[in-house]
N, C-alpha and C positions, 0 to 999 in steps of 0.2 A: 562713351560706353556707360560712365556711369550714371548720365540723365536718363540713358534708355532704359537701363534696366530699375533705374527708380520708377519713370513710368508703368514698365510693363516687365513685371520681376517674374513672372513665369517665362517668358521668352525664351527659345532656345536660342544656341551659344552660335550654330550654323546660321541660324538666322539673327544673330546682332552681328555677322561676319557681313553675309551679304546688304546687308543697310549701312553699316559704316564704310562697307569698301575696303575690306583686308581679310585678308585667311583666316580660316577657325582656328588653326592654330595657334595665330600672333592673340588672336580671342582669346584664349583657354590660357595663353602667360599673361595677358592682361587681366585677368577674372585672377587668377593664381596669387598675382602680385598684389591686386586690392584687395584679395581675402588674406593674405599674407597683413596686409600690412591695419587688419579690422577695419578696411571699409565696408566690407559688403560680407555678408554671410551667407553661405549655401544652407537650405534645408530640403533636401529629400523629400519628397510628397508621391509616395509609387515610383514611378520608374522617371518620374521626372523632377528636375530640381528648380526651387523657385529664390529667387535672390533678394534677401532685405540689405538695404541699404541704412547704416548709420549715419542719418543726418548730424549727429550732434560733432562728426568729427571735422577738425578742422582741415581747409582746405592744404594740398602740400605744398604748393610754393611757398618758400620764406614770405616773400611781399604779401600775399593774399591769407595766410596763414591765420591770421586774425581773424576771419570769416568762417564759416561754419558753412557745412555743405546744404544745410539745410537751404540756405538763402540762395545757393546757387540754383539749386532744384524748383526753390518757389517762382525764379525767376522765369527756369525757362519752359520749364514742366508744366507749373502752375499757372504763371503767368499768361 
């Protein structure tokens, strides 16, 4: 979820449900939990909300931790 929405940060949330294959809901605590936890930011634009994502933060697994999201992004986003 969180390559898609680096991709494509206006996205809505109904529709990163239907592409990954789970409910809007599981969506909306997974969106919750990565702005909880400053990965990603909501900003308002009218009636709809578009998602920056902070590359610079590191990834969460202990092991991968070291890594920065940005490279995961370059990888598969960009790459």
């Amino acid at each position: 979820m969180l390559l898609l929405l680096a991709k494509e940060p206006e996205i809505r949330l109904r529709d990163v449900a239907e592409r990954v294959g789970i409910t809007e809901r599981a969506v909306q605590r997974i969106v919750a939990d990565l702005e909880q936890s400053r990965y990603i930011e909501r900003v308002r634009t009218g009636r709809r909300n578009r998602y920056k994502v902070h590359p610079e933060m590191p990834l969460r697994h202990p092991i991968e931790a070291h890594r920065k999201i940005a490279s995961l992004i370059h990888l598969v986003v960009e790459g």
